[in-house]
C-alpha positions in Angstrom: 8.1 -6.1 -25.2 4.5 -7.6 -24.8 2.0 -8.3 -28.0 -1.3 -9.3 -28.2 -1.4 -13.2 -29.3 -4.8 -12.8 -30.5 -5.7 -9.3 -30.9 -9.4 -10.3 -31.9 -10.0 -13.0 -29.5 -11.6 -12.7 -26.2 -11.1 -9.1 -26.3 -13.9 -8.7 -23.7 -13.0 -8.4 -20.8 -15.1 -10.5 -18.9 -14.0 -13.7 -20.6 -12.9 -14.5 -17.8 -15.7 -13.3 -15.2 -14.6 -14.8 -12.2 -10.7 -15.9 -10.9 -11.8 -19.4 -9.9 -13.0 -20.1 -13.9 -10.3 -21.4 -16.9 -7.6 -22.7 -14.1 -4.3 -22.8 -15.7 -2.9 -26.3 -15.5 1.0 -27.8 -15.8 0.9 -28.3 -19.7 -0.5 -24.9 -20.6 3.1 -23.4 -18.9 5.3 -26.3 -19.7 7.0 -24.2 -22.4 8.1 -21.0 -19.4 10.8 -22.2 -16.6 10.3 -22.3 -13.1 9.2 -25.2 -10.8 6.5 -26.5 -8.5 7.7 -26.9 -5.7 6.6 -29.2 -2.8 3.7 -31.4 -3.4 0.6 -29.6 -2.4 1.8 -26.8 -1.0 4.2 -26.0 -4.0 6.6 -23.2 -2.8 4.0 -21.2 -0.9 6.3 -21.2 2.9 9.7 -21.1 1.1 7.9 -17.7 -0.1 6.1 -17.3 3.0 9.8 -17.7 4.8 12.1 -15.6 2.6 10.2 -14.0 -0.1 12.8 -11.6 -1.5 15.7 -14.0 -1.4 13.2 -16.8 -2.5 12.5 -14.5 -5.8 16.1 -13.6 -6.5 16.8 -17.3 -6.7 14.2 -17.6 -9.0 15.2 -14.7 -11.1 19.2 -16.0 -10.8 18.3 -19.2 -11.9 15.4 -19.1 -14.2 15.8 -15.3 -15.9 12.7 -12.2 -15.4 9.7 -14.7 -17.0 9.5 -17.4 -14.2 6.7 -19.2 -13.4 5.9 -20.5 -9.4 3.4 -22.7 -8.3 2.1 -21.2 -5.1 -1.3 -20.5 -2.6 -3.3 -23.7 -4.9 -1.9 -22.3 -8.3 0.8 -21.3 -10.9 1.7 -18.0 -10.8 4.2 -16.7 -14.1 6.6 -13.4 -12.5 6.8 -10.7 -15.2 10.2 -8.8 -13.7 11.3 -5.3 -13.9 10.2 -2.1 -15.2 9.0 -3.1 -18.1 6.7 -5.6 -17.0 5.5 -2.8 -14.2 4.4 -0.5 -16.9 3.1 -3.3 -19.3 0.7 -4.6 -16.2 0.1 -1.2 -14.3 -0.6 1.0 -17.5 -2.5 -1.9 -19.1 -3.3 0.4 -22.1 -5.3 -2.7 -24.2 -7.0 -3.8 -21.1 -5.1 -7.0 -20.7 -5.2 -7.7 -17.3 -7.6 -8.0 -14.1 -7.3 -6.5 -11.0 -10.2 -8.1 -9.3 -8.9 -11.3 -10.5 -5.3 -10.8 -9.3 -6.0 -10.1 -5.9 -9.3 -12.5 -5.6 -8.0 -15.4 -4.2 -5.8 -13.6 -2.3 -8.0 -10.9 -0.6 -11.8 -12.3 -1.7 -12.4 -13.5 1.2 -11.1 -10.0 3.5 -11.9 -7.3 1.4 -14.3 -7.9 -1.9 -15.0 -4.8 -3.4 -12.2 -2.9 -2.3 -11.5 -0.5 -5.2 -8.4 -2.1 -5.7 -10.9 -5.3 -6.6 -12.7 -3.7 -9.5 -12.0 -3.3 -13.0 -12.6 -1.0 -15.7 -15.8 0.9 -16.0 -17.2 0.0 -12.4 -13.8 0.8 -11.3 -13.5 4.1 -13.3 -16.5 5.0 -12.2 -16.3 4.1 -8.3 -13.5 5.7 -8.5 -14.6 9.1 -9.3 -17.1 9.4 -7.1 -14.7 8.1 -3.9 -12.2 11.0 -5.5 -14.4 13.6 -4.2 -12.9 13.1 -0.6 -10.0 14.0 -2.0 -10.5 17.2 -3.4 -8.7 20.5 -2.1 -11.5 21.4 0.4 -11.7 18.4 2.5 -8.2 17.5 2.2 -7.1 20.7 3.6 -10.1 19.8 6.6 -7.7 16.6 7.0 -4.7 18.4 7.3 -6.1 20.3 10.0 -7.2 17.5 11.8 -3.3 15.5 11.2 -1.9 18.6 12.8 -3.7 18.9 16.2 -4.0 14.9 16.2 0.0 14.1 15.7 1.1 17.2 17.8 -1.1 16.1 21.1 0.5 12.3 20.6 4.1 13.2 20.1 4.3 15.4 22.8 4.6 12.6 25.6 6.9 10.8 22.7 10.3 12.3 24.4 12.7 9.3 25.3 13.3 5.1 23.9 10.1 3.5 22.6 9.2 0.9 20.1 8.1 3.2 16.8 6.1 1.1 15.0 3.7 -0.3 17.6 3.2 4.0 18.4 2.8 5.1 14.9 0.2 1.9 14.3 -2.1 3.4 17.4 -1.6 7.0 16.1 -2.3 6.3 12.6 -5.6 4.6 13.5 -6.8 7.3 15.7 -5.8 10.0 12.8 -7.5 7.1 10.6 -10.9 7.7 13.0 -10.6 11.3 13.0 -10.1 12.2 9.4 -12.0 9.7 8.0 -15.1 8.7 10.3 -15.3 12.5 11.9 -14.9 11.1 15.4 -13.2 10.1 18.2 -12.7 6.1 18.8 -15.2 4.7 21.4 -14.5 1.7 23.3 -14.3 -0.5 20.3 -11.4 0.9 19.1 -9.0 -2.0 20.4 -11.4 -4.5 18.6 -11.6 -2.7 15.2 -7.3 -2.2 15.6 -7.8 -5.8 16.1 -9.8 -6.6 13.2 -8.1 -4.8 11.0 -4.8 -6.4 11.8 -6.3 -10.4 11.5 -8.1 -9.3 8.1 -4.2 -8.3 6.9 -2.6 -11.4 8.6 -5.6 -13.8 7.1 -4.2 -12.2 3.8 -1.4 -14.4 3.2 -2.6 -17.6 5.4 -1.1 -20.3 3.9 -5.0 -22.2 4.5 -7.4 -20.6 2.7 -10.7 -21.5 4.0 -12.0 -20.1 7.3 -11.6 -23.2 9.5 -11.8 -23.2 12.8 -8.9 -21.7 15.0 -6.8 -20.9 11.6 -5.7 -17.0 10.5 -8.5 -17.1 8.0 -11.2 -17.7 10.2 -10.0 -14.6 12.8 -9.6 -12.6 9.1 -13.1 -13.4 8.3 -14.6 -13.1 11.4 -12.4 -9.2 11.7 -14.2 -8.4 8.6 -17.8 -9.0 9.7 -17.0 -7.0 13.0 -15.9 -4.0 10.5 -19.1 -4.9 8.0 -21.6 -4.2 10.4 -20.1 -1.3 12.1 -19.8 0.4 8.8 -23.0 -0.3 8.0 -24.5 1.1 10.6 -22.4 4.6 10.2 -23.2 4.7 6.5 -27.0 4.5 7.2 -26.3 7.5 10.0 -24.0 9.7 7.6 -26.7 9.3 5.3 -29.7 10.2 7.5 -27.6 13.1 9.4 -26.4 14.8 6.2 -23.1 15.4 5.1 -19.5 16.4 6.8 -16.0 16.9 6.5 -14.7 14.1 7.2 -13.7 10.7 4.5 -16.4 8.6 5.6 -19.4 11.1 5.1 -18.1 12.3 1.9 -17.9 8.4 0.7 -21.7 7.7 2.0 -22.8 10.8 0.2 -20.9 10.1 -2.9 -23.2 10.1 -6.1 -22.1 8.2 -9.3 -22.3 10.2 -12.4 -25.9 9.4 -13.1 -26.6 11.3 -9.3 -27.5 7.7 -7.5 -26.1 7.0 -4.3 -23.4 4.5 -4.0 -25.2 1.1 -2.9 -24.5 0.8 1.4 -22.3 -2.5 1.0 -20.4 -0.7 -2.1 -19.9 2.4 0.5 -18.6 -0.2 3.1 -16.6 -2.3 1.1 -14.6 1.1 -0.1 -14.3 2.3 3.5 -13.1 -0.9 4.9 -10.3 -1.3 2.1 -9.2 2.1 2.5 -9.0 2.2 6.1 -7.0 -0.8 6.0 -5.0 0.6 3.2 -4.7 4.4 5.3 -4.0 2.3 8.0 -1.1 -0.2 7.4 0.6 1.5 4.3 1.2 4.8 6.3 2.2 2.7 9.2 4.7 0.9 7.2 5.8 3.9 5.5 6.3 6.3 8.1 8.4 3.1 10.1 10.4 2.9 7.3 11.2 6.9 7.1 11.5 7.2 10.8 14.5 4.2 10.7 16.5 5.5 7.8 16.7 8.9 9.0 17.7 7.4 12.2 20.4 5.8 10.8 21.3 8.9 8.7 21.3 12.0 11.0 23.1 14.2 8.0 19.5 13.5 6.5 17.6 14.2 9.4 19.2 17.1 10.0 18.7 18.7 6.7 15.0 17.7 6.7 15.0 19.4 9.9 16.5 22.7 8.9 13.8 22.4 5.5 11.3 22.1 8.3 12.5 24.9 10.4 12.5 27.2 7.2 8.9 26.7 6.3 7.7 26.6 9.6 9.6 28.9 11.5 10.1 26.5 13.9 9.0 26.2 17.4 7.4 29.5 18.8 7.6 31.3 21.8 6.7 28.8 24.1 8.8 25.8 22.3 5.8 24.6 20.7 6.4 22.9 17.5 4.4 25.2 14.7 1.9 23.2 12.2 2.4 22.7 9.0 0.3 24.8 6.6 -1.3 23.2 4.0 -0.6 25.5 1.7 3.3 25.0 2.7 2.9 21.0 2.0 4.7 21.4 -1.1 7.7 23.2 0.4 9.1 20.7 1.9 10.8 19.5 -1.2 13.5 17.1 1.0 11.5 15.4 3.0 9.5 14.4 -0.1 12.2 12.9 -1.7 13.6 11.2 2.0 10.0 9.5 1.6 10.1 8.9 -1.8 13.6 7.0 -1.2 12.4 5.3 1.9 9.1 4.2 0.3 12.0 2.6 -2.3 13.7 0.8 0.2 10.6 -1.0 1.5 7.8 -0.7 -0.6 4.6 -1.0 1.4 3.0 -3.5 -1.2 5.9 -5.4 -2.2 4.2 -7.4 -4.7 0.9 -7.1 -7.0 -0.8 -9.9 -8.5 -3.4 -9.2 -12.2 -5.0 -11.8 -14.1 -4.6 -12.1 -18.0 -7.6 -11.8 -19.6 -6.3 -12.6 -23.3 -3.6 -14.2 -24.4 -0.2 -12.3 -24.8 3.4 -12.7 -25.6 6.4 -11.3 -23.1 9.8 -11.3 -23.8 9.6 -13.8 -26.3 6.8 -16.4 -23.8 3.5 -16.7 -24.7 1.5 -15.9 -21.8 -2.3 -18.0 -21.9 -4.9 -16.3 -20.7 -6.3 -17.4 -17.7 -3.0 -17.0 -16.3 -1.9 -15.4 -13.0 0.9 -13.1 -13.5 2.9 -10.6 -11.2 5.3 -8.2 -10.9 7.8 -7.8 -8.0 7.8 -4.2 -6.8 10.5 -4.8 -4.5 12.9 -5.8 -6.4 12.7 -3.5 -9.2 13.1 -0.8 -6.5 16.4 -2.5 -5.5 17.7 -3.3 -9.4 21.0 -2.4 -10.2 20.0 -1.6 -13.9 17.7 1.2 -12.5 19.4 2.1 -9.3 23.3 3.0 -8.7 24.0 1.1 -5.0 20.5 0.6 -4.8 20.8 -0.5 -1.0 22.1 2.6 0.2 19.8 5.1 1.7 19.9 8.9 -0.8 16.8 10.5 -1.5 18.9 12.6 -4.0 17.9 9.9 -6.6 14.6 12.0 -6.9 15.6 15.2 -8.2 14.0 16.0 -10.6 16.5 15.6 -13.7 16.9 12.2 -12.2 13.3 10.9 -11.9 13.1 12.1 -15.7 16.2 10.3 -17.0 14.8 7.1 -15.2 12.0 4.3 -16.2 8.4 5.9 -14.9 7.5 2.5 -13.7 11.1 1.3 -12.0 9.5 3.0 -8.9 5.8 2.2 -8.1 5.0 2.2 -4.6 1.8 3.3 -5.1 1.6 1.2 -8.2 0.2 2.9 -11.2 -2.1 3.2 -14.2 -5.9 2.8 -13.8 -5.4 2.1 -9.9 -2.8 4.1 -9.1 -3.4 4.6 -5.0 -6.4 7.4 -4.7 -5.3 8.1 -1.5 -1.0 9.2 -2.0 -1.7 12.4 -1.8 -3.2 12.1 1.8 -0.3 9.8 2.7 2.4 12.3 1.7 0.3 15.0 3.4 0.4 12.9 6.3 4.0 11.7 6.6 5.2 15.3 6.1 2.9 16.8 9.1 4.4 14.0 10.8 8.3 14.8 10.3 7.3 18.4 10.7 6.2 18.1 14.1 8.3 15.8 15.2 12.0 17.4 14.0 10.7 20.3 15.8 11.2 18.6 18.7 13.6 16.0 18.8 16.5 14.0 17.6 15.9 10.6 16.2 18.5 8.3 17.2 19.1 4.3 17.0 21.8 1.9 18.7 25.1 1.8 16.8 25.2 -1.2 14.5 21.1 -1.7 15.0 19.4 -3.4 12.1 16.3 -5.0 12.8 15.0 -7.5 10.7 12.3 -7.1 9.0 8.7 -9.2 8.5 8.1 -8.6 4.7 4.6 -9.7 3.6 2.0 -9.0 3.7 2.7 -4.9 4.6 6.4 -4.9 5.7 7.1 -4.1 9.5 10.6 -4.5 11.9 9.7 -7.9 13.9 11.3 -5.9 16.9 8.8 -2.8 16.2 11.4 -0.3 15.8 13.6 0.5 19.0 14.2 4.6 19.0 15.0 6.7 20.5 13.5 10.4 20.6 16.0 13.0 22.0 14.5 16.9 23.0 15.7 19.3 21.2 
């Protein structure tokens, strides 16, 4: 259970304006376990190496309040649901967003609205929401449909899934969200986006010469001024259907425009977010039905029912949008997979006022986290939690369970504006796919996987699609 130390003190939040201000030093933890690590570097490539094993030895040894000394700072790990509600929810305002990720992503994506707090976020927010309304969303769908069924058709036979989904999901990315096809800069902006997520976790933070930072950096200045100069088009042109449009012309609640490098900031951070989440995510569906074909194949036949499957000709049908909340199964096998690898394994916040956890008190200042990852693989919220069932999301089950022991899209105040575009997206793509084939993986094949900073197999995914 978490407190307020000092109910009354510091309770604005922007005692601490800036994540670089009040650094938390050895004494002011001495009294919560954990360790330092290397000189220097402190434990940031034994996390960089192994970060799930690396934080169940942490947890094993020093308990679910640990603190790690990592990236040029201490970090204290707030573990389990608990701690996922108390930072997520953050119903007295506790903790900073913009100040967690900072020194991670300050450099890549400022502004992001994942990097705002309170009332600017609240109010970003709903104005960015309106591309998410009923109306354009079900223009998206549209688009996912005739978008996903042109590229899986030539899908038929072994490839490597995740390096296919990543092109797919940025040319779904450029249709449904910028109105228009990719150009000939559409291997630079893939490009860009990738180094900005890589640059993410670079053990050096400063742009030097020849390091991941610098290609980060320089990816993001690439993407700055080509959004800049489609916001300043959108706006001149009018309005559309698609994400981007709908951003530029998005009014806060006083009727002014969003300012151009707020409106750019937003559209890189989502694209990236659209981008390498869904990727993730849909790799991660695609294997475990693989490796489950009892699963597949009743997604399949849920598929077939709504659908009607293939007509006529063979062609796979599309997937209403109305009918998006039919396909109750392959929900939940999405909802499970999105368990088993999280796309954001990890989320960093800031405390902004002293508070005590679990008995530690907690200085403000301090950098605190929770570990998505392994809450989703806990045995005191998950029965074998390393065995693929997506039955663990019926209904009567999600309610007898902690809210926040599953938060893939995290929660609260900055719960992901976009899930409702990635389910929408990940079911067209199942639909039109178990219309057509059968998913299938060696016998025995496990790939490993790279885990930070989006998960992905280091192989790419070796399947094999089989015609129906």
């Amino acid at each position: 259970m978490a407190t307020l130390a000092h109910p009354h003190a510091g309770a604005d939040a922007r005692s601490f304006d800036h994540w670089s201000e009040g650094r938390i030093d050895d004494s002011d933890l001495s009294h919560i376990p954990g360790e330092a690590g290397w000189p220097v570097v402190g434990n940031t490539f034994r996390m960089l190496a192994d970060p799930h094993g690396f934080a169940r030895r942490m947890i094993d040894t020093y308990g679910k309040v640990y603190k790690n000394r990592a990236f040029g700072g201490w970090q204290v790990a707030l573990i389990g649901a608990e701690a996922n509600e108390l930072l997520l929810f953050d119903r007295n305002k506790m903790f900073s967003s913009e100040q967690g990720w900072g020194p991670i992503l300050d450099q890549l994506f400022p502004r992001g609205l994942m990097l705002i707090d309170f009332e600017h976020h609240r109010v970003d927010r709903r104005a960015l929401s309106i591309a998410f309304k009923p109306e354009p969303m079900r223009h998206y769908s549209g688009a996912l449909n005739s978008g996903i069924s042109r590229e899986v058709e030539s899908w038929e036979g072994p490839m490597t899934f995740y390096t296919a989904i990543k092109k797919l999901t940025l040319d779904l990315a450029a249709d449904s969200f910028i109105g228009i096809p990719w150009g000939p800069e559409a291997d630079r902006i893939n490009e860009a986006f990738v180094d900005m997520v890589q640059a993410s976790v670079a053990p050096v933070r400063k742009p030097l010469p020849f390091t991941k930072m610098k290609k980060g950096v320089d990816g993001r200045a690439y993407l700055i001024d080509y959004f800049t100069r489609e916001t300043h088009r959108r706006r001149a042109e009018g309005g559309g259907q698609d994400m981007f449009s709908q951003f530029a012309t998005a009014t806060r609640e006083d009727g002014s425009l969003l300012p151009v490098d707020e409106v750019v900031d937003h559209m890189n951070f989502l694209m990236m977010a659209a981008h390498d989440t869904i990727t993730s995510s849909a790799t991660s569906l695609i294997y475990y039905l693989a490796k489950n074909p009892e699963w597949q194949e009743k997604l399949r036949e849920e598929v077939f029912a709504v659908t009607g499957g293939p007509d006529g000709s063979g062609k796979a049908r599309a997937l209403d949008y109305d009918d998006l909340g039919k396909l109750e199964l392959t929900e939940m096998a999405f909802k499970e997979a999105l368990r088993m690898v999280p796309p954001v394994p990890s989320m960093p916040r800031r405390a902004l006022r002293e508070f005590e956890y679990e008995g530690y008190r907690i200085p403000a200042g301090t950098m605190v986290g929770i570990n998505i990852y392994w809450t989703h693989h806990s045995e005191e919220y998950w029965e074998d939690p390393f065995t693929f069932d997506p039955m663990r999301f019926t209904p009567d089950k999600v309610k007898a369970r902690h809210k926040y022991a599953w938060v893939p899209f995290g929660g609260g105040a900055h719960m992901c504006l976009g899930l409702h575009f990635a389910y929408m997206q990940v079911k067209i793509l199942i639909a039109q796919l178990l219309q057509r084939y059968r998913i299938e993986v060696a016998d025995g094949y496990a790939p490993a996987w790279q885990e930070w900073p989006i998960p992905q197999p280091k192989d790419g995914l070796k399947v094999e699609f089989v015609k129906l």
